[in-house]
C-alpha positions in Angstrom: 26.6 46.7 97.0 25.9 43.3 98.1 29.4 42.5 99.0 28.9 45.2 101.6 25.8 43.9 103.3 27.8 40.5 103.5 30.1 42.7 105.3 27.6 44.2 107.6 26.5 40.7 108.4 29.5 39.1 109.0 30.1 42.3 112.0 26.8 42.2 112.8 27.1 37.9 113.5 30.4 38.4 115.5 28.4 40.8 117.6 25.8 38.7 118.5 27.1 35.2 117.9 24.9 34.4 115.1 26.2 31.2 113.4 29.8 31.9 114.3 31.2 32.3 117.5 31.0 35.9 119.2 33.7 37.5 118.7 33.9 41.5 119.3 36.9 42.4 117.7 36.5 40.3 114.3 32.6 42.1 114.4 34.4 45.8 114.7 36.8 44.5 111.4 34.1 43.7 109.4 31.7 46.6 110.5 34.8 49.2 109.9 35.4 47.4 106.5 31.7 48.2 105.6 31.7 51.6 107.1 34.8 52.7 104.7 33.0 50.7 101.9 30.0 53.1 102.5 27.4 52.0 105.4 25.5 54.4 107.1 24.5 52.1 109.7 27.6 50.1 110.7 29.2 52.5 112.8 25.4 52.8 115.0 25.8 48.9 114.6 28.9 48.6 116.6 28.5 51.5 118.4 24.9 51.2 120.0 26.7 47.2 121.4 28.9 48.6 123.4 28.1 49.5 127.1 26.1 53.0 127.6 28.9 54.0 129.4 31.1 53.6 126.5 28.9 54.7 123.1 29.6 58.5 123.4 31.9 59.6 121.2 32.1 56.3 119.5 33.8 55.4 116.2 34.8 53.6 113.7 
């Protein structure tokens, strides 16, 4: 399981630009890797950074 938390945070620093440059569509990659690996939260994760407008219907 700790590979997929590495996962999570890898998409979750591409969302936000945390120690790597921002980068939406490497931060959807790694958040749909740990979503098929098993997350219950990276599809909320990607989902809830999009704009409002957007977020319905939403997925990975």
């Amino acid at each position: 399981m700790h590979w997929m938390q590495t996962e999570e945070g890898l998409g979750i620093a591409y969302l936000t630009g945390d120690s790597v440059l921002k980068d939406t569509s490497e931060a959807k990659y790694w958040l749909e890797k740990t979503h098929e690996h098993g997350s219950s939260s990276a599809e909320d994760t990607y989902c809830n950074s999009l704009p409002s407008n957007k977020q319905k219907g939403c997925k990975l």
